[in-house]
C-alpha positions in Angstrom: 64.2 1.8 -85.9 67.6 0.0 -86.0 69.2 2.6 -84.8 67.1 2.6 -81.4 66.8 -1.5 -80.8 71.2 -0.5 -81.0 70.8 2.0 -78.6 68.8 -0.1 -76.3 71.0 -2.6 -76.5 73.8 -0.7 -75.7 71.9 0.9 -72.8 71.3 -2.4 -71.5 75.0 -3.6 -71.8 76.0 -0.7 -69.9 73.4 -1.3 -67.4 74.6 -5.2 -67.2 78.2 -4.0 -66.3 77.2 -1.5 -63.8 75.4 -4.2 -61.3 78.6 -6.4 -61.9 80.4 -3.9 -60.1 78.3 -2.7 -57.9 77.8 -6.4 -56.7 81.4 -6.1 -56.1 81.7 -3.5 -53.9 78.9 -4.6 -51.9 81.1 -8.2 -51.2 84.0 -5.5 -50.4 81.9 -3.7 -48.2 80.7 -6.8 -46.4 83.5 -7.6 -45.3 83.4 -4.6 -42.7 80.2 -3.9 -42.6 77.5 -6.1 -41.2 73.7 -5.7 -42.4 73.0 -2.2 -43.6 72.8 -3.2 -47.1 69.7 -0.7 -47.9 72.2 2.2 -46.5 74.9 1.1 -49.0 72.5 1.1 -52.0 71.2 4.6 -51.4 75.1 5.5 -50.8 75.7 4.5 -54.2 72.8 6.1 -55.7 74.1 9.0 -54.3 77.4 8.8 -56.0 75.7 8.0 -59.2 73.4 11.0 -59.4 75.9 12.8 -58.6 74.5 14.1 -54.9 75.0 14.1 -51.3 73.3 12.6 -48.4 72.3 13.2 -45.0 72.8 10.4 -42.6 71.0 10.5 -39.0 71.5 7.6 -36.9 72.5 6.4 -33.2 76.1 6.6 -32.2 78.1 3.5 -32.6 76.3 2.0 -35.4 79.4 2.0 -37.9 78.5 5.8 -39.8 81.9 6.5 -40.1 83.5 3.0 -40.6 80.6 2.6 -43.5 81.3 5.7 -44.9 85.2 4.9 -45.1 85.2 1.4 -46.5 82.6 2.4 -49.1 85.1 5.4 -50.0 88.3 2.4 -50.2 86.1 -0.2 -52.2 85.7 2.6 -55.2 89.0 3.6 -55.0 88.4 6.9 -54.1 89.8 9.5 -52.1 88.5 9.8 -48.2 88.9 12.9 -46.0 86.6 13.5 -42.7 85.3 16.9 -40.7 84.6 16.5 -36.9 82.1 19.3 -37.0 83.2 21.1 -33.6 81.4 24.8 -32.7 84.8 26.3 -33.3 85.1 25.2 -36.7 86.3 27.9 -38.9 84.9 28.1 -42.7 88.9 28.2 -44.2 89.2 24.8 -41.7 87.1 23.2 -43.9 87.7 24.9 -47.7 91.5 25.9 -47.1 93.1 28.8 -47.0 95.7 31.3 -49.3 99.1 31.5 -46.9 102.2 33.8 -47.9 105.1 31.6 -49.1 108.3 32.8 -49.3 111.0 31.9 -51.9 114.6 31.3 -49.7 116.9 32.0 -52.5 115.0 34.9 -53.7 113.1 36.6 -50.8 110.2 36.8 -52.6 106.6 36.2 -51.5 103.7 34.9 -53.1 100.2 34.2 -52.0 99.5 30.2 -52.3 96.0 28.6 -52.0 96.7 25.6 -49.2 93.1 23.1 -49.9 91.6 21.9 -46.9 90.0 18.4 -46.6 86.8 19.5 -48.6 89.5 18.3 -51.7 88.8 15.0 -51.7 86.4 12.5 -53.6 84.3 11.1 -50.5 83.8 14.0 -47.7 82.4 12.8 -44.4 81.4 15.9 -42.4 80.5 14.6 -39.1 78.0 15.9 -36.6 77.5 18.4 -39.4 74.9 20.5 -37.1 77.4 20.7 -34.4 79.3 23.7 -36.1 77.4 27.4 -36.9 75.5 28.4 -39.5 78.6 30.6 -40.8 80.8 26.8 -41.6 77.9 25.2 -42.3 77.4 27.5 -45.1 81.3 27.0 -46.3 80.0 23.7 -47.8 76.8 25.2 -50.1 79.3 26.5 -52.9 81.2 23.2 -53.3 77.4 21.1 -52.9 76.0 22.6 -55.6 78.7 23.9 -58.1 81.9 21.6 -57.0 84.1 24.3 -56.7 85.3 26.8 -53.9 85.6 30.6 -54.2 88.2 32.6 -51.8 89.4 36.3 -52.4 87.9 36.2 -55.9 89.5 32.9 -57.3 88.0 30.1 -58.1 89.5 26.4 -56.9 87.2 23.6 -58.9 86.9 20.4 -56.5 87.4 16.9 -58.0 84.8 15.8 -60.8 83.7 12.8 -58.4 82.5 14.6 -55.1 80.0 13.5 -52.6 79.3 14.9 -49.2 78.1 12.7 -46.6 76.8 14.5 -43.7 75.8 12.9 -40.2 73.8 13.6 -37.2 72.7 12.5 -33.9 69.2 12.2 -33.7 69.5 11.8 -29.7 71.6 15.4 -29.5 69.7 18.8 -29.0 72.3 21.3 -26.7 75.0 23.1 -28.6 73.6 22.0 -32.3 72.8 24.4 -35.0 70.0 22.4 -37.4 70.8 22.6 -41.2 68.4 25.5 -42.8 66.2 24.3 -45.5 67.8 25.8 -48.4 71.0 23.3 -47.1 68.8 20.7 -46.7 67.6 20.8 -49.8 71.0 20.1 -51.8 71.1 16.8 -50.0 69.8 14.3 -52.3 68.9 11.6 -49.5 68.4 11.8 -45.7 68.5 7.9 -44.7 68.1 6.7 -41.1 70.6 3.8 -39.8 68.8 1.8 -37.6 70.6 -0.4 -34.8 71.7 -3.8 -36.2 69.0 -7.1 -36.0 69.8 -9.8 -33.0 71.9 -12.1 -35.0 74.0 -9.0 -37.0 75.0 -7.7 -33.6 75.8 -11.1 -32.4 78.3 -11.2 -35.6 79.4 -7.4 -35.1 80.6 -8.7 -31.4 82.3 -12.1 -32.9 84.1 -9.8 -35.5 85.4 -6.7 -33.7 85.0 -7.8 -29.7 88.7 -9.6 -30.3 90.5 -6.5 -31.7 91.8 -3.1 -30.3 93.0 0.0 -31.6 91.6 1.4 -34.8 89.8 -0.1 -37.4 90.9 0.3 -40.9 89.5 -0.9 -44.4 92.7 -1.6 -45.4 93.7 -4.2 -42.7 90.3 -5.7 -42.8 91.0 -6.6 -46.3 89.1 -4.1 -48.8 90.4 -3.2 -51.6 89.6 -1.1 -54.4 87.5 -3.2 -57.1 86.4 0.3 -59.4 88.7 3.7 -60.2 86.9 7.1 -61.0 87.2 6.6 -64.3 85.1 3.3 -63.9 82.2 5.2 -61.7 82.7 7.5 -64.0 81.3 4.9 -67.3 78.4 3.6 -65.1 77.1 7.5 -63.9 76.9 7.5 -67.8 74.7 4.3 -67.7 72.7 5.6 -65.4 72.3 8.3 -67.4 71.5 6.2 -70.7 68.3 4.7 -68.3 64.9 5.4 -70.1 62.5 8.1 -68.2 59.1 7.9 -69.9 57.1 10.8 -70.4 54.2 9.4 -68.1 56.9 8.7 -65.4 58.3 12.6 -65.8 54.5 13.6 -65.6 53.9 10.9 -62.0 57.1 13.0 -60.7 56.0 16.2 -61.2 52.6 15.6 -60.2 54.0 13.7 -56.9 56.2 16.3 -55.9 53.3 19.5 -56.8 51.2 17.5 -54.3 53.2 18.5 -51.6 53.2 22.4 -52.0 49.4 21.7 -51.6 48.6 19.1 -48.9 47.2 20.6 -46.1 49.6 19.9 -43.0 52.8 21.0 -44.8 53.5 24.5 -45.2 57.1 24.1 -47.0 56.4 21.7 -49.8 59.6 20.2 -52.3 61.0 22.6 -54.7 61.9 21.5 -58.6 65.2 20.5 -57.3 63.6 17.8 -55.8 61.3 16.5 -58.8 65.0 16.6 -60.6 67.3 14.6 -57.9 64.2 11.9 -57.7 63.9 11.4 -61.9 67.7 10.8 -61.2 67.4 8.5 -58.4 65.0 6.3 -60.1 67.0 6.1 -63.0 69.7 4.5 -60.7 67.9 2.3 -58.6 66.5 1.4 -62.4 70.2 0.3 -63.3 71.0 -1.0 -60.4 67.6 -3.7 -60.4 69.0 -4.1 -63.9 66.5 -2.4 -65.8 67.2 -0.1 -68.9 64.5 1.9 -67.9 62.2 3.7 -64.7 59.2 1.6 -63.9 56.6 3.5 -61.2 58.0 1.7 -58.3 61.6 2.9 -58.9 59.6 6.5 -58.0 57.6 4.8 -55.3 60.5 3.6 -54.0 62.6 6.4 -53.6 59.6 9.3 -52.4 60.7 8.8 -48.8 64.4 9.2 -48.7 64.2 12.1 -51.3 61.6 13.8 -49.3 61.5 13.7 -45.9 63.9 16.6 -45.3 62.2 18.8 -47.9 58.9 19.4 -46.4 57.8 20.7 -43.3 54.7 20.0 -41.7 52.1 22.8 -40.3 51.9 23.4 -36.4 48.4 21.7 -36.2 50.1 18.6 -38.0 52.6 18.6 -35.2 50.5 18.9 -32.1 48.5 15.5 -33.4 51.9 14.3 -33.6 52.3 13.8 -37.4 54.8 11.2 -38.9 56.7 12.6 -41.9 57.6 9.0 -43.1 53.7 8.2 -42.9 52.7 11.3 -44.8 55.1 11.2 -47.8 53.8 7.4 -47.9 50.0 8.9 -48.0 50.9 11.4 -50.9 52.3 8.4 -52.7 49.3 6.7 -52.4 47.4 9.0 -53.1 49.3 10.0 -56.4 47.4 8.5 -59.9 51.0 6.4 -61.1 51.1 5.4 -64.7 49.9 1.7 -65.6 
């Protein structure tokens, strides 16, 4: 019995130190960033399960510039993919080139990585390239490593893909398949900025030209990998009861048999959302998952899992309002 009051306490310690720093890279982040703080909580989520998200909003509401001072505040390594139709697969994984030794004349095959090496990938207007590069990133989302000619390159232990779209674009786009889909824990929406945060966007950045930089706009790193790398195991340490397993399972098996969906979520899904709600546990400071954490998370985790049924269409079906529905109408645990 000792031994599990210790082990709570330790969880909670753990737990304690992680929203000290997470509080920290939010201030860093502010400083760049106006509003958006929902879209920088489910960012780190993200990075503390371990996933990748999916980010649709407007052009010029600050995707990129998020995406790169969130990447300099953890210290992290940042590279970024304009997805272009052109695109090659090797542009984005690398490529073996022949390499020749001056003083010897000998040649050797090298592996050159491409910008998919990094901590923090960015792949921009990810549905603007085909299918064939799209696919160049499904080996590296799910098993962090690359394959080419038979060898094997394994990607950095920290590794997150952030993918955008434009929700306004639909000439020369190539929509992600659903087995892609699926390996991205979150799809979030960014919406456009409230009155008052766009007057303050204007104040702030109206007075400058050229590019816009974390670095000159004062962020700096406040975590290393190896410091992510202590609170992913906090979040790991977080509690999952048996009846909150059960409410996950049961949530996610009631959308392979609602009636206006004909692609329901897969187990990945029931797995990425246990995780989630472990992490939003840690991060409201919480050693372990209540209901709500599950609640919380149903939308984000499941909105680009499930498609809904022609008839469901025509009446003009909101996906957001269904997955709310299912929740409702899910028994939770007391």
């Amino acid at each position: 019995m000792n031994d599990v009051v210790a082990t709570e306490q330790e969880t909670a310690a753990l737990v304690n130190l992680f929203r000290d720093r997470v509080g920290a890279i939010r201030d860093q982040v502010r400083r760049v960033i106006v509003g958006q703080d929902e879209v920088v909580d489910y960012l780190l989520l993200t990075l503390l399960v371990g996933g990748h998200c999916l980010i649709t909003g407007m052009p010029g509401t600050a995707k990129t510039l998020l995406v790169k001072t969130l990447a300099s505040a953890l210290g992290l390594s940042f590279k970024r993919i304009q997805f272009t139709p052109d695109l090659m697969p090797t542009d984005v994984t690398g490529t073996d080139i022949i390499e020749e030794d001056i003083t010897t004349g000998h040649r050797r095959w090298t592996f050159v990585p491409g910008p998919l090496f990094a901590n923090v990938l960015l792949a921009d207007e990810v549905n603007r390239t085909p299918p064939k590069t799209q696919a160049a990133l499904l080996e590296a989302m799910q098993e962090r490593r690359v394959t080419l000619d038979g060898e094997t390159h394994r990607l950095p232990d920290r590794f997150m893909v952030l993918a955008t779209q434009n929700p306004i674009e639909n000439q020369g786009v190539y929509p992600l398949p659903e087995a892609q889909l699926d390996r991205f824990l979150f799809k979030l929406l960014v919406p456009y900025p409230a009155e008052e945060e766009e007057a303050r966007i204007v104040a702030t950045y109206g007075k400058r030209s050229g590019p816009q930089r974390p670095a000159d706009l004062g962020v700096t790193a406040v975590t290393t990998a190896e410091g992510i790398a202590a609170a992913t195991a906090a979040v790991g340490e977080v509690t999952v009861a048996e009846d909150i397993t059960r409410y996950v399972v049961r949530l996610i098996r009631a959308t392979r048999e609602h009636a206006e969906l004909t692609v329901g979520a897969s187990p990945r899904a029931a797995v990425l959302l246990a995780g989630a709600a472990r992490a939003r546990a840690a991060l409201e400071g919480r050693a372990y998952v209540i209901p709500d954490d599950v609640k919380a998370l149903a939308v984000p985790v499941l909105r680009h899992r499930l498609t809904l049924s022609p008839a469901a269409e025509i009446e003009g079906r909101d996906m957001e309002t269904l997955v709310a529905e299912l929740v409702e109408a899910t028994e939770a645990p007391r």
